[in-house]
C-alpha positions in Angstrom: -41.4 -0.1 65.0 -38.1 -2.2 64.5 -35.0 -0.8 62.9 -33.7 -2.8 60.5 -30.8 -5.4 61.2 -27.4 -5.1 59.5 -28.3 -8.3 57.4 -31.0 -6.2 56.1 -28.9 -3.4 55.2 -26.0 -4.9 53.9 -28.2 -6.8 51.1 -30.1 -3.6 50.4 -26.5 -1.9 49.7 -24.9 -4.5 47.8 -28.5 -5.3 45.3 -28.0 -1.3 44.9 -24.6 -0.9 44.3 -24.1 -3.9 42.0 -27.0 -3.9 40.5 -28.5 -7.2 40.6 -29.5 -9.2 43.5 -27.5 -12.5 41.7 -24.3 -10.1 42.4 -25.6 -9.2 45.7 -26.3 -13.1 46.8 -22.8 -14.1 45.5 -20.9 -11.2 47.2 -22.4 -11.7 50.3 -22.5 -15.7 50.2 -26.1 -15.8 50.6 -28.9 -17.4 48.3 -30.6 -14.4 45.7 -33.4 -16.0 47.9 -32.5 -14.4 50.8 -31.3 -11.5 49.5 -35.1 -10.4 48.3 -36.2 -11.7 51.1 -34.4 -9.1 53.1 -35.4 -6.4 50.8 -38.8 -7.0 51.2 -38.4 -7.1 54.8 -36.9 -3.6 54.5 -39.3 -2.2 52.1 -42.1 -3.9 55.1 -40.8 -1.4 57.7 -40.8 1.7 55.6 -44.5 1.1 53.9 -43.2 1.5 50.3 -41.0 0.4 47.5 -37.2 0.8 47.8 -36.3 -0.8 44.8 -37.1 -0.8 41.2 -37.1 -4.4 39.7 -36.5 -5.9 35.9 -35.2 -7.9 33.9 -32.0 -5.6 34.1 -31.4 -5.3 37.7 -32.5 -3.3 40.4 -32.1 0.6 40.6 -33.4 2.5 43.8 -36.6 4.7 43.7 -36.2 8.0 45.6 -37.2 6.8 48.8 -34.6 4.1 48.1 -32.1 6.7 47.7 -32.7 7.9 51.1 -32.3 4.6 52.9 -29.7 3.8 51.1 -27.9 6.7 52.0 -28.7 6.4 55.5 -27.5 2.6 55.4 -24.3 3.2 54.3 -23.8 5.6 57.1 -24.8 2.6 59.6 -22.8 0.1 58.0 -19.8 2.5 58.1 -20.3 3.0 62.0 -20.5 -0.7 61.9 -17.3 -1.3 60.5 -15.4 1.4 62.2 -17.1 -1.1 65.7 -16.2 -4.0 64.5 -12.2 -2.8 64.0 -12.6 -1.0 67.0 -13.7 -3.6 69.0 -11.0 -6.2 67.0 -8.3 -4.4 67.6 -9.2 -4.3 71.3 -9.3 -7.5 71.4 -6.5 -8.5 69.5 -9.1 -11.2 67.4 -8.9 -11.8 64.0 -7.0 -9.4 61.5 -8.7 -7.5 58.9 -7.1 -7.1 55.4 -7.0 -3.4 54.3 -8.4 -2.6 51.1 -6.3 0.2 50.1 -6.5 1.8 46.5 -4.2 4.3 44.5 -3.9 5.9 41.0 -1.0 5.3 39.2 1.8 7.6 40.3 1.5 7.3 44.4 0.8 3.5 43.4 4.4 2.9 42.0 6.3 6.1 43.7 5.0 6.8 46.9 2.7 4.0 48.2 5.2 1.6 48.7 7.2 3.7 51.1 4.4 4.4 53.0 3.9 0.8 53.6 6.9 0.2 54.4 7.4 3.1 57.2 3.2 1.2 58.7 4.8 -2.3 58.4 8.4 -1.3 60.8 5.8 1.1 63.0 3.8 -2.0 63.5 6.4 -3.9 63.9 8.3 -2.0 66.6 5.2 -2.7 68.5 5.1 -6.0 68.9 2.0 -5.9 66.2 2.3 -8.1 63.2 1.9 -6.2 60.0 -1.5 -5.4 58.7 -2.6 -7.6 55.7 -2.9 -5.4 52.5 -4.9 -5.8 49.5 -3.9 -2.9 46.8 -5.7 -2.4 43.8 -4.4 0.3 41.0 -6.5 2.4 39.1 -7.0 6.0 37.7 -8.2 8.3 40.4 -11.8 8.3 39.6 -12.4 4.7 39.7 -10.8 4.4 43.0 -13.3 7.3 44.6 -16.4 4.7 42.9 -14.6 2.1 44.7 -14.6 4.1 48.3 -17.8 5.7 47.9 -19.1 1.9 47.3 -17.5 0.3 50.1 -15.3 -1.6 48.3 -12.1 -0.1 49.5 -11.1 1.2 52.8 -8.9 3.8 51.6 -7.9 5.9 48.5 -4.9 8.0 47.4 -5.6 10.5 44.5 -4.0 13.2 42.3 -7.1 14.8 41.4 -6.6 19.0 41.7 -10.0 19.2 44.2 -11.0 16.5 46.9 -14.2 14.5 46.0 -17.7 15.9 47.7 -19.0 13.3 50.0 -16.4 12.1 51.7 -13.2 12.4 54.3 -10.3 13.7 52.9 -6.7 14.7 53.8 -4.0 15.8 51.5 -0.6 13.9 52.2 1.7 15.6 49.4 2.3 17.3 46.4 3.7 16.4 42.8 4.8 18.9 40.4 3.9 18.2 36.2 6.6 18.5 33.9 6.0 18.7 30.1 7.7 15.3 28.8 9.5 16.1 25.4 11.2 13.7 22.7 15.1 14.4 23.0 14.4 16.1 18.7 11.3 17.9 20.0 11.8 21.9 19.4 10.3 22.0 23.1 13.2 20.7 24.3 15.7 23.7 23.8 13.2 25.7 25.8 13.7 25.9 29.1 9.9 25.9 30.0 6.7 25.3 28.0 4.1 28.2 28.2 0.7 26.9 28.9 -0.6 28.3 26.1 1.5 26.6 24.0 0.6 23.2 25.8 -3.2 24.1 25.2 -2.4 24.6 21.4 -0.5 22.2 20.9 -2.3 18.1 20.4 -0.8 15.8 23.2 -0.2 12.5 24.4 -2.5 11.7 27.5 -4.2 9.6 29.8 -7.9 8.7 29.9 -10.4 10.8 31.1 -10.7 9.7 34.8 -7.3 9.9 35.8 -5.8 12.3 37.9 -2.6 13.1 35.3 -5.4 13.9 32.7 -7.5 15.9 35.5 -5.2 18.8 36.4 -4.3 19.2 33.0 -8.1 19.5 31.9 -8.6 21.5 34.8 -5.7 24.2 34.4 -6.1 24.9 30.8 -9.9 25.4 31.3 -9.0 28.1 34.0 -6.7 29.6 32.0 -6.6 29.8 28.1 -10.2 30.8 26.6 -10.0 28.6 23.5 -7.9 24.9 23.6 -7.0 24.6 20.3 -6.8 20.9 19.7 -8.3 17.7 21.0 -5.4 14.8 22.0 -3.6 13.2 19.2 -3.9 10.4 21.4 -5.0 8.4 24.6 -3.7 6.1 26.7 -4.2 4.5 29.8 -0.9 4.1 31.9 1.7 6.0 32.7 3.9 4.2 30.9 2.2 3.8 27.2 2.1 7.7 27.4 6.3 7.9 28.2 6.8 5.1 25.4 4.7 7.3 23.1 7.0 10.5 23.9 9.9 9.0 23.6 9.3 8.0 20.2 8.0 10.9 18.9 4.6 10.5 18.7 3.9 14.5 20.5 4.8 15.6 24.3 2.8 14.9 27.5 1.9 16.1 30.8 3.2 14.2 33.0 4.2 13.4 37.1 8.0 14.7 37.8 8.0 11.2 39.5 7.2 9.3 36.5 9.1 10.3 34.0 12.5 10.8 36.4 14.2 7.3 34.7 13.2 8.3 31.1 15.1 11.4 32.0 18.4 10.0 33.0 18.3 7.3 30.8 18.5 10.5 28.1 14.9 9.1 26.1 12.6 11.8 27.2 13.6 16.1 28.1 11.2 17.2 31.0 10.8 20.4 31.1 8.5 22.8 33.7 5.3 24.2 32.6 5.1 28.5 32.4 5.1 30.8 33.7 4.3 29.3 36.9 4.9 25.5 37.9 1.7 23.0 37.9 1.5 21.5 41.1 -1.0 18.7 42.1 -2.2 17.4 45.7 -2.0 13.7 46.5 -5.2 13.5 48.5 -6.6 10.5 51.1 -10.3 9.4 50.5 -12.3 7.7 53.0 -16.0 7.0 53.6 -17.1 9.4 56.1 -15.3 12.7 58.0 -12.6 13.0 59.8 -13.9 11.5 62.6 -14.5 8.2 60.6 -10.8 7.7 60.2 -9.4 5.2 62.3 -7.4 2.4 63.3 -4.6 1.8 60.4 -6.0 3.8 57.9 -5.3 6.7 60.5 -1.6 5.6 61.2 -1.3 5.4 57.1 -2.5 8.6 56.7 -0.3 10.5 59.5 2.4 8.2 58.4 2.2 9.5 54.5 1.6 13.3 55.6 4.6 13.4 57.8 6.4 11.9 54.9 5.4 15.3 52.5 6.7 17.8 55.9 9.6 15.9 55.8 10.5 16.0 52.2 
């Protein structure tokens, strides 16, 4: 019996994890053709369907779910070869598909890029291409659990199940006040209060809104209120506080300008500080981490000893 070919799996994987085998042809740059073709090849070797097909897409049957996972495990030792063996041979660069949430995106992220690019650089290397895409933290676990990014940076309070992580840092959550707030003559916020009290905050998803949820469920029976109102950056929630609208929950880091510019009080949660982790995802275990991603990594965790 013949193991499947990485052509096979790759079109099995991307029919799967978009959907449609249209989506799967186009991503790939293959004909939707070719793509069934190669499915039915695959469903040849293992004597039964893999996928269901309608009008609506594919899904995978249970047995589909089983190769599939099983694939992705193959393609991953197939990428970690390919930059492996690049790398070796000093062929053609890869661009790294790194994603963040919204706080290591604008306060942390880029010095950590900068720090890879002069590490390179000192070298001899040039500087690994970069692609970085922005989102909350659970959209950018999707995206590394599907393959579509390299790399992930979280603020989530507990790593994702399923795949490589490694915290890098910390952040500590301040409650963001208006300057007229009667919060702000306090000098810190009880949780209680915070769970009684309707807030301004993110979208379910993100890692801001996360720790919050998570923190008040392991500590205050009954949460009073439901937000009085959602938003879905950083800096809608800050504009929000500032004028008036009710207080937040929010990254030290973000609100830091607001702060000194005198339009919003921070002020620590009680009675003990809310801290967060800034967490790396990856496809795989530790052992699957290599190459760049592994230098980024080191590189961002040194920076939290050092700090």
């Amino acid at each position: 019996m013949r193991s499947p070919d990485l052509s096979d799996l790759r079109c099995f994987e991307a029919a799967l994890r978009l959907g449609s085998l249209s989506a799967a042809a186009r991503e790939l740059g293959v004909t939707q053709q070719a793509v069934s073709a190669r499915l039915r090849g695959l469903e040849r070797l293992t004597g039964g369907p893999l996928v269901h097909r309608s009008p609506a897409g594919v899904t995978a049957t249970p047995d589909g779910d089983a190769v599939l996972a099983w694939a992705r495990e193959v393609l991953d030792a197939a990428a970690r070869l390919d930059e492996g063996i690049a790398s070796l041979a000093g062929g053609t660069r890869r661009t790294l598909r790194i994603g963040a949430s919204q706080t290591i995106a604008a306060h942390r992220l880029p010095s950590w890029l900068l720090e890879l690019r002069r590490a390179q650089l000192d070298r001899g290397m040039d500087p690994s291409d970069i692609a970085l895409r922005t989102a909350n933290s659970t959209e950018v676990v999707a995206a590394v659990r599907a393959g579509e990014l390299d790399l992930g940076f979280i603020e989530t309070p507990d790593a994702p199940p399923g795949l490589g992580s490694a915290v890098v840092g910390q952040d500590q959550m301040v409650v963001a006040i208006a300057p007229e707030h009667p919060w702000a003559s306090l000098t810190s916020v009880p949780l209680a209060e915070i769970a009684a009290t309707p807030l301004v905050t993110r979208e379910a998803g993100s890692g801001t809104r996360a720790v919050l949820d998570t923190t008040i469920a392991a500590h205050v029976a009954h949460p009073a209120h439901q937000p009085a109102l959602v938003l879905a950056t950083e800096a809608a929630v800050r504009s929000a506080v500032a004028q008036g609208v009710a207080p937040a929950v929010l990254s030290e880091l973000t609100v830091r300008d607001d702060v000194r510019l005198g339009r919003i009080v921070a002020r620590p949660l009680g009675p003990e500080p809310l801290l967060r982790p800034f967490t790396a995802v990856w496809r795989g275990g530790p052992g699957d981490l290599s190459g760049t991603r592994r230098e980024l990594v080191a590189l961002a965790a040194r920076g939290r000893a050092d700090s």
